[in-house]
N, C-alpha and C positions, 0 to 999 in steps of 0.2 A: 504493500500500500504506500502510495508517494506522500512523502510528507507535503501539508500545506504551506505557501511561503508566508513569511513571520513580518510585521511591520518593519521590522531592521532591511528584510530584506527587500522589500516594497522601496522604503526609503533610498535604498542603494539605487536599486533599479531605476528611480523616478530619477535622483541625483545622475544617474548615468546616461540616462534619457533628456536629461537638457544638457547637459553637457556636450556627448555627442555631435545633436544638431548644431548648437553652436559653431565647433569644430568644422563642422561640413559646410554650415552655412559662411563661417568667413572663409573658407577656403574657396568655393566660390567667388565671393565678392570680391576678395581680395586680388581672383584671377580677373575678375570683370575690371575692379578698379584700377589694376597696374594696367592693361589694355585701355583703359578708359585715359589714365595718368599719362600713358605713351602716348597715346593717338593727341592728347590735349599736346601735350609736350612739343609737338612732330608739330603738330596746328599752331600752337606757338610762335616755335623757332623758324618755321616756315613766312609767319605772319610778320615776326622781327625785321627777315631778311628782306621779305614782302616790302615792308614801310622803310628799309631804309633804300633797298634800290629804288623805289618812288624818289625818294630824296635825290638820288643820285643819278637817274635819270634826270629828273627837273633839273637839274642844274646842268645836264650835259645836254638835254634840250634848249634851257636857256641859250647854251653856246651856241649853239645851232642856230637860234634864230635870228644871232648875232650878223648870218652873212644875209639871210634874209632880208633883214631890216635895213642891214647899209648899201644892197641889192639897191631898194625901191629911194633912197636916199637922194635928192635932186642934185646934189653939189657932186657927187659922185659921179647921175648919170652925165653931168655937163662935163666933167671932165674926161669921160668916157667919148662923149663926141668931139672932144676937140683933138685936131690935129698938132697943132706946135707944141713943140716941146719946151721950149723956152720962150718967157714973156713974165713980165710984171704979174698982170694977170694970172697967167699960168702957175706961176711961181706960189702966186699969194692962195690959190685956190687948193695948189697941193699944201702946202703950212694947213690950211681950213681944216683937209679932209684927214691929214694926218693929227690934226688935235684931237679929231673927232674920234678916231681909231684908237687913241689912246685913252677916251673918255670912255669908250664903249670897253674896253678891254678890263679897267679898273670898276666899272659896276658889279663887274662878278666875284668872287668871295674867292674863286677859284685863282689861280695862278693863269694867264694866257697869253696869245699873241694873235692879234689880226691882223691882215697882211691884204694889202690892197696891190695886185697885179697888172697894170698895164704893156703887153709883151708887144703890142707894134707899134707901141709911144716908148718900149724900152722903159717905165716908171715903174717900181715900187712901193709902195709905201705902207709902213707899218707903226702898230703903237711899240716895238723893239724897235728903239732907236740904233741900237747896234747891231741891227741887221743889215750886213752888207755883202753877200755875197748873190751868186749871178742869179736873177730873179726867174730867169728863163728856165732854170733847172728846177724848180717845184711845181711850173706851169707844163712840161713836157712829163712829169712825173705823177699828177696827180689831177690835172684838167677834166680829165674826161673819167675820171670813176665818181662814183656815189657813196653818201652816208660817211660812218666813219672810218678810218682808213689806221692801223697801227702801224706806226712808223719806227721802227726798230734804230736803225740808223739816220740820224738827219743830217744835211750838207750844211755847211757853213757856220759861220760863231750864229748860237743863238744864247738867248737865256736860259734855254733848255738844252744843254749838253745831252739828255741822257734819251731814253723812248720817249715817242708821244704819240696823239692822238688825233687824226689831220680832217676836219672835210673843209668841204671848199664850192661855191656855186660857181659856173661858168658863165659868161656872155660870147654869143648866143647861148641857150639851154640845149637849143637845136645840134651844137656844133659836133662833128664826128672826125676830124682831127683838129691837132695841136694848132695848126696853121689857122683854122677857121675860130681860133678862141680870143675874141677880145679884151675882155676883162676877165677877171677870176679873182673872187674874196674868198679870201683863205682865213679859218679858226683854226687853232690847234693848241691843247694843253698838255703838262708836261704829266706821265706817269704818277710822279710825286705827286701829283695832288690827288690821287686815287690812294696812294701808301698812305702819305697823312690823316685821311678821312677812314682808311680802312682802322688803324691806332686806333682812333678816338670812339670805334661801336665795339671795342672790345667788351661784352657785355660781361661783365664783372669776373672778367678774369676765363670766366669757363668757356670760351669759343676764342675762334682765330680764323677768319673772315679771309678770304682770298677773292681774286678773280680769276676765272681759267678757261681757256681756250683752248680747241683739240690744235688749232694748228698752229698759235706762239704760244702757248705755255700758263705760266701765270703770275700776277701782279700781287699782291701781298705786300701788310706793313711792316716796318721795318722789325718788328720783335717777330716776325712769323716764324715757326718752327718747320725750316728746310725739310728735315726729315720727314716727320710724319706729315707733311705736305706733301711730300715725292709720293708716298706711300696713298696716301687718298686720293690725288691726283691716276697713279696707275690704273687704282679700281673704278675711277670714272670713265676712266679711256676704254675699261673693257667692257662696259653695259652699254646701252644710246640709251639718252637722255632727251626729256623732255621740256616742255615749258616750266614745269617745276616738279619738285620729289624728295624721295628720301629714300634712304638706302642704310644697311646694318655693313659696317668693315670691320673686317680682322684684320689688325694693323703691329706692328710689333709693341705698341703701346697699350696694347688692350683692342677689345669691340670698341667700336665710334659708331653714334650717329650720324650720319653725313646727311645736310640738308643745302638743295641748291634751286634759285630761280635764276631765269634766264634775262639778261638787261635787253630791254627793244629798241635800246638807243646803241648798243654797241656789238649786241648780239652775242656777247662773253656771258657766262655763267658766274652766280655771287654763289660761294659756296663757303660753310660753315660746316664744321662738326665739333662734337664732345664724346666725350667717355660715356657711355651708357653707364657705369657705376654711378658716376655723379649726379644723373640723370634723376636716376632710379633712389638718389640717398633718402630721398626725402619717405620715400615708400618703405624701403630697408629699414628707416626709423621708427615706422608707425608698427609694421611688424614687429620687430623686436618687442616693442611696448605692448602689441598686443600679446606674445606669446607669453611676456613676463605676469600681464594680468590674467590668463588662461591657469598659470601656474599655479600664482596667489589663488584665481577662483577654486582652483583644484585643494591646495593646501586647507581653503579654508573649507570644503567640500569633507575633507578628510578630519578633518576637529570634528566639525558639524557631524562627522556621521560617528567618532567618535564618542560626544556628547550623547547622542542619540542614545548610542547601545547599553554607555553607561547609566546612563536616568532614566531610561525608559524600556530597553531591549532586557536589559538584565532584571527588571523587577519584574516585567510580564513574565519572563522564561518560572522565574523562580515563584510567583501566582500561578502559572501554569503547570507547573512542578507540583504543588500543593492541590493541587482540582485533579490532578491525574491520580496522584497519590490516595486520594480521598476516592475517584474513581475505583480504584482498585480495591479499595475499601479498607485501606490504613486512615481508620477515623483518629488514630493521632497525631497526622500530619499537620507540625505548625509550620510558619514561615518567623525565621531568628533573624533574617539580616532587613534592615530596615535600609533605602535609600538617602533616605532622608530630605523628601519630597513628598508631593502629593499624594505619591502610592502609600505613603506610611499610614493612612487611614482606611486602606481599600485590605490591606497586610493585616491591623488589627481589627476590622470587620470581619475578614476572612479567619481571622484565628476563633473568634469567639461562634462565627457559624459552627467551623469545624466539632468545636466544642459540643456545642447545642446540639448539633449532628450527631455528635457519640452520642452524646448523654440520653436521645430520644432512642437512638437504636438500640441501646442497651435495656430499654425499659420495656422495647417493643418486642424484643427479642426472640422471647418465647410464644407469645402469642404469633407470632408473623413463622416460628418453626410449624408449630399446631394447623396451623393456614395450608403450609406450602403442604405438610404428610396430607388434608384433608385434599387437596388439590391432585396432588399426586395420585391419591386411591380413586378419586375421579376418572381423573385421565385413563389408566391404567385399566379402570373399567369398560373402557371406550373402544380398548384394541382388540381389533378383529382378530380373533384367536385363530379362527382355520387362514387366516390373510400369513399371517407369522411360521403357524407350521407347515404350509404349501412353500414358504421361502424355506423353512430350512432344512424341510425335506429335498428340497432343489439345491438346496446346497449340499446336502451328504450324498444325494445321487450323483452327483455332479462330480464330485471328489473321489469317489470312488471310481468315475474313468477319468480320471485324472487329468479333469478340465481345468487348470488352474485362475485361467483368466477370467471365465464363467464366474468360477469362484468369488473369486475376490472381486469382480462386477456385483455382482449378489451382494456380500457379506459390505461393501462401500453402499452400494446405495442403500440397501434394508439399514443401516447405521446411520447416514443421512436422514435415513426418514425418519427413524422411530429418534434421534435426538431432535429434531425441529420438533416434531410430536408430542415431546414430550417435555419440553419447556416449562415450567414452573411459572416462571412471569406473564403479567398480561397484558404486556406490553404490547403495541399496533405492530404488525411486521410491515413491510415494503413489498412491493407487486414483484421485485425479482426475487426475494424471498421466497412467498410463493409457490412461482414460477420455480424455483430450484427444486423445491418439495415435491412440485407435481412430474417434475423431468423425472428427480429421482425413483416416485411411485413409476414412471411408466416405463422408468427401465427396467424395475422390477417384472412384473408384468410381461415386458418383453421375452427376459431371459426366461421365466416361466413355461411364455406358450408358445414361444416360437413364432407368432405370425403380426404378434402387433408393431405398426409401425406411428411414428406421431409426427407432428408437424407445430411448432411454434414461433409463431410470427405477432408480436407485442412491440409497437413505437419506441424507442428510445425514451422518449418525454413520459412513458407511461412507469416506467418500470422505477421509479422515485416514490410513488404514490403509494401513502399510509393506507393498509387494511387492516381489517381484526386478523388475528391468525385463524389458519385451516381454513376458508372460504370457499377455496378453488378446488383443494383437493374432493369433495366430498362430489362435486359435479363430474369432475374425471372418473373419480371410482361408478355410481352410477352409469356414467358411458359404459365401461368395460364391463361392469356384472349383467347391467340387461340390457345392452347392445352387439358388444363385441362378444361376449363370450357365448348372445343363445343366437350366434351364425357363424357358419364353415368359409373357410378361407381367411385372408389378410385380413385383419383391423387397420384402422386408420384413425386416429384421435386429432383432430386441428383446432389451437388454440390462438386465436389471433384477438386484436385489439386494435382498437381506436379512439379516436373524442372527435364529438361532436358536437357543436353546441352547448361546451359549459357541460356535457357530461361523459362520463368514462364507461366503455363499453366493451365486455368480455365475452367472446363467443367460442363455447366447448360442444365441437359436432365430432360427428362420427358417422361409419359405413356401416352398421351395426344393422338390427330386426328393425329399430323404429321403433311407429306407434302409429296408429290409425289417427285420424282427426279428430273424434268423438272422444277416444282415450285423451288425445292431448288435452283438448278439452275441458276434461274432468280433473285429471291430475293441476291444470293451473287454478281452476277454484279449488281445490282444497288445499293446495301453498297457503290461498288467503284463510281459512279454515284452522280454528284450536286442531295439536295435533292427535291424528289418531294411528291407529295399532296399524291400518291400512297403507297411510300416508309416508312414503320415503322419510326415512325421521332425517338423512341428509342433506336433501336440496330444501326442504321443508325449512329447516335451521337455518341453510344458507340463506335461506327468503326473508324469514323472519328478523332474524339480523338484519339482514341487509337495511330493510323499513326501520326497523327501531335505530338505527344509527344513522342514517345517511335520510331519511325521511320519505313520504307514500309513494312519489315517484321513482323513489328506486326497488329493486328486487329483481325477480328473476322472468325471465319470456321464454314461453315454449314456441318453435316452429320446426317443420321441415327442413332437413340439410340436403341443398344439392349434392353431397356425399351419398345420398338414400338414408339415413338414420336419422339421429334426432340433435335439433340445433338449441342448445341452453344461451341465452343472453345473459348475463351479465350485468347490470345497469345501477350507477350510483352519482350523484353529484360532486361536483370536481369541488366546490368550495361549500362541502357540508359541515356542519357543525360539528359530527367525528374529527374530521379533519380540524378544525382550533382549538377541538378540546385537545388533541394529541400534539401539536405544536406548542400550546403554552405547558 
């Protein structure tokens, strides 16, 4: 029999049961929220890079519409149509246009150089005063392309020794050689001013901002780290890239983020990475804190159940020690150790019951002896004498051919029976109770005659349900004495069960002689009928009971079994007042 589990261990289980989930439920979330964390992250440093190449576009558009603007510029186009090269006029208008080039050049924040080309006036002019070298070589070199132009090596002294960044409008727009190009306004700023501006978005230390191009390379500020730049730069060059993205590198520094937009003013790539460690620290933090408070919860889960056992697990066990003990009917079972808590009163109630308890049995003693011997000579009266010696005549037949299994089939169940039988208390038994009593009688029987066979089919839900004892068997015996036994061949006994409506139904058929209809008839009014010397004094009892405990609607039904014999009913109320009297 499985032991029941104990509040301590309900306690654990329940304490293991939010625990558990918790567990599973932040490990979930935790995967959701580092996914949610990254992807913000990625959105982010995306969005950084986003807002600052805006910025730097703008500004490199600005330069841009620097040759535009001095394009549509009147002092400019005048001096475009005119032919001499030398005059007052002439002279005073180039000073004009070259002020101007130097005013236009100084509005922007950036470092530059505009450069005003006239190649069949043989003029220059620029806001680089120290531009002197042959005008004719940036007009043969850069007249006729478009947009921005990276100028790796440039001719001549300028302000910018190092790379730069060239466009330029032609006059005509039309033109498709060098020879056909009148005018050309050249912008061009120096590298450095990409380095310096890249410095200054180092955003707090944890990134290192480049710009890169598959076919020059890349611009970077001047603390950019060469190396792991080489290194991110390779793994760009081996994927295609798009307008913008992200990318995980294994680099000799660790995994990196690498995050990159594309500039529409230059066409270079702004590319950013970090350590995914550092990324991710913030997250690594909140973990640690959770798993150290998972622990705490656990620790204080583990007190907590400590406390339990102690103030509560050990007073029941040892109350339950004491009700067992008194079960078994040691009425001097006290309880010595006190908690010293609530139970201390439930401890000294229970001792004084106990007490009360001896004291009552000891007084009832003999009288309740006198009861059970009066009981006993009852019962005892009851048993079918030729039922006992046809068993153990089959049992000594039986032994002497030296059937042993026969045997001791015999000698277990006639022992089964006659202890349930014989019972002393009157106490309710249970419908599998029963139900075992009457298996047992009909194995008897079996081994007997050789031909009976049974069949038991009773609900689950039914077989809990309190009766008086003996109720069933005396309808089984019945079947067998005058059905099965006054016909030749197989018996068949089928015992089955149901509820219906609020009430509980036992039906005991058989293949037996039967009963006419006139017989059934008769036999059920005289159930309701004082009994007489005629009258089955067994189902008669059965009836009878059944009414005076469970009330007029229950008792017994006679009909017709589609087996061909006779079908007994069964019938009692599922919530009758037997039943509360027997629970309280």
């Amino acid at each position: 029999m499985s032991r029941k589990p104990t509040i301590f261990s309900k306690m654990i289980v329940i304490l293991v049961l939010l625990l558990v989930p918790v567990m599973i439920l932040y490990s979930y979330t935790n995967r959701v929220s580092v996914q949610v964390v990254e992807d913000e992250i990625q959105a982010n440093s995306l969005g950084q890079l986003s807002f600052f190449l805006q910025q730097f576009d703008a500004t490199i558009e600005q330069l841009a519409m620097y040759t535009v603007i001095l394009s549509a510029d009147p002092h400019i186009r005048k001096l475009m149509d005119q032919n001499e090269s030398v005059s007052y006029d002439h002279l005073r208008e180039q000073y004009r246009i070259n002020k101007k080039l130097s005013l236009q050049s100084v509005s922007s924040s950036w470092l530059n150089e505009i450069t005003l080309y006239l190649p069949k006036q043989h003029i220059m002019l620029s806001s680089n005063m120290y531009k002197d070298y042959d005008p004719q070589g940036d007009v043969e070199k850069f007249a006729l392309r478009q947009g921005w132009i990276y100028d790796i090596q440039p001719q001549g002294y300028s302000q910018m020794p190092g790379a730069r960044f060239v466009r330029q409008i032609s006059e005509p727009y039309s033109a498709t050689s060098v020879d056909q190009v009148a005018a050309m306004i050249q912008v061009a700023f120096p590298v450095t001013n990409i380095s310096n501006m890249l410095e200054k978005v180092k955003w707090e230390g944890r990134s290192d901002p480049f710009l890169f191009s598959q076919e020059f390379g890349t611009i970077g500020s001047t603390s950019m780290d060469t190396a792991a730049v080489t290194e991110v730069v390779a793994v760009l060059k081996e994927r295609p890239l798009g307008e913008s993205g992200n990318l995980i590198a294994d680099i000799s520094m660790g995994q990196v983020a690498v995050f990159y937009v594309k500039s529409q003013q230059l066409g270079w790539y702004l590319v950013d990475y970090a350590p995914v460690e550092s990324i991710l620290q913030p997250i690594h933090r909140t973990k640690a804190f959770f798993y150290v408070t998972i622990a705490s919860l656990l620790a204080v889960g583990v007190i907590a159940a400590y406390l339990l056992y102690r103030n509560v697990q050990k007073p029941i066990r040892n109350l339950l020690r004491g009700v067992q003990m008194l079960k078994k009917g040691n009425l001097s079972a006290r309880i010595e150790n006190y908690p010293g808590n609530e139970f201390d009163f439930l401890f000294l109630r229970f001792n004084d019951m106990a007490a009360e308890i001896q004291d009552l049995v000891e007084r009832v003693y003999v009288e309740k002896i006198r009861s059970h011997e009066a009981t006993l000579k009852q019962l005892q009266a009851q048993i079918n004498p030729h039922f006992l010696y046809n068993s153990l005549f089959f049992i000594i037949n039986t032994a002497k051919m030296k059937d042993t299994s026969a045997v001791a089939a015999m000698a277990q169940n006639l022992a089964e029976y006659y202890r349930y039988t014989t019972r002393m208390d009157d106490n309710p038994a249970t419908l599998r109770e029963e139900l075992q009593l009457v298996k047992s009688y009909l194995e008897i029987h079996n081994l007997r005659l050789g031909r009976l066979r049974y069949e038991i089919d009773v609900p689950h839900q039914m077989l809990e349900l309190s009766l008086p004892r003996l109720l069933l068997q005396p309808i089984v015996e019945n079947a067998i004495v005058h059905g099965i036994e006054k016909k030749r061949g197989d018996g068949l006994i089928r015992v089955s069960g149901y509820m219906l409506e609020g009430r509980n139904m036992l039906m005991v058929e058989d293949n037996g002689a039967g009963l006419s209809f006139e017989t059934m008839l008769r036999l059920e009014q005289k159930l309701r009928l004082p009994l007489k010397d005629q009258t089955g004094c067994g189902i008669w009892n059965v009836h009878q009971r059944l009414q005076y405990l469970f009330g007029p609607d229950s008792g017994l039904q006679l009909s017709v079994s589609p087996l061909g014999g006779l079908r007994v009913t069964m019938i009692w109320e599922e919530d009758s007042a037997y039943g509360v009297i027997t629970n309280s």
